[in-house]
C-alpha positions in Angstrom: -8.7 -7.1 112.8 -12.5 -8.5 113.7 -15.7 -8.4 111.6 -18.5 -7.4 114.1 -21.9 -8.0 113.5 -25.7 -8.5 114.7 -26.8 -12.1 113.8 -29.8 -12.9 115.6 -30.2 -10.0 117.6 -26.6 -10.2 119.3 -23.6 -8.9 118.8 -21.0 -10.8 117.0 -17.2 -10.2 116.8 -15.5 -12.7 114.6 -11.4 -11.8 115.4 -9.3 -12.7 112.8 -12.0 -12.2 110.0 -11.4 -8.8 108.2 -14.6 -7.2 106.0 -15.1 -7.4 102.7 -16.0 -11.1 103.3 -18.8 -13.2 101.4 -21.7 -14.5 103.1 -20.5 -17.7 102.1 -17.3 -17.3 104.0 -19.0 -15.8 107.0 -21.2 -19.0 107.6 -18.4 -21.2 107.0 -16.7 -19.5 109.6 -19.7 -19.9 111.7 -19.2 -24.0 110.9 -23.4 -24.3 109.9 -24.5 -26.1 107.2 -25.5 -24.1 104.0 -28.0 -27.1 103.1 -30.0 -26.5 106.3 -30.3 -22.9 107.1 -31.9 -19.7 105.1 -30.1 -16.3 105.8 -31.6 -12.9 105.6 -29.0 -10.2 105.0 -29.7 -6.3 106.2 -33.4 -7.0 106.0 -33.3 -8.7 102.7 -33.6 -12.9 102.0 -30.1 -13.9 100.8 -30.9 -16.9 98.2 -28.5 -19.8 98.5 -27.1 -19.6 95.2 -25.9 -15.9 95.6 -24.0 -16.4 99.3 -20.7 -16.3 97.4 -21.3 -12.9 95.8 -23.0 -11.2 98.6 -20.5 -8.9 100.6 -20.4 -8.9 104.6 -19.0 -5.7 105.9 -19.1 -4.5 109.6 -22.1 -3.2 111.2 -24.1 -5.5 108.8 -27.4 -7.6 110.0 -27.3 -10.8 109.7 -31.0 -13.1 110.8 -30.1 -16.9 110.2 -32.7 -20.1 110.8 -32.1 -23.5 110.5 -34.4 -26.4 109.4 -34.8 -29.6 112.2 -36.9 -32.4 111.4 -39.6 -32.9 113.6 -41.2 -36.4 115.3 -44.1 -35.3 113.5 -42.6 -35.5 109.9 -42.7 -31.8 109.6 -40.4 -29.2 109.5 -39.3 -26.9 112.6 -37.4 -23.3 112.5 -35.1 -22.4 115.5 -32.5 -19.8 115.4 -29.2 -21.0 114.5 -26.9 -22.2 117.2 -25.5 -19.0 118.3 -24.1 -20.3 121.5 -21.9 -22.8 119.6 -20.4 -20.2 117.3 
C-alpha cells in the first residue's frame, strides 16, 4: 500500500502510508516542521490548527512553503525540501 500524491508540482509516493491519513500525519511523515511551513491542500490554505482533521487521500494536491530567516532580518519563502523527503 502507498499514498501518492502531487506536492510541489511532483509526484509523490509515500509506500507504507495507506489513505485516509491527516495532513498532520502526512507532514510528519515528510519529517518538516509544522512551526515553519504553511500548506495549501487541493487549492485551498490548510490553517495550522485544523492539520489533524483535514483528510489526505490519493490523487490529492498538496503546495507546501517553508519560512527561512534571512541576513536581512526578513522573512524568505522556498518550497519545502522535497529532495530530502
Amino acid at each position: 500500500m502507498s499514498l501518492l500524491l502531487t506536492v510541489n508540482g511532483q509526484s509523490r509516493e509515500f509506500a507504507g502510508l495507506a489513505a485516509p491519513l491527516t495532513l498532520a500525519e502526512v507532514i510528519a511523515a515528510m519529517n518538516l516542521k509544522g512551526d515553519r511551513i504553511a500548506v495549501e491542500h487541493n487549492g485551498e490554505i490548510a490553517p495550522r490548527a485544523r492539520w489533524a482533521e483535514v483528510s489526505v487521500f490519493t490523487g490529492d494536491r498538496l503546495e507546501i512553503v517553508h519560512f527561512v530567516g534571512g541576513g536581512n532580518g526578513g522573512l524568505a519563502y522556498a518550497a519545502a525540501g522535497l529532495a530530502d523527503v
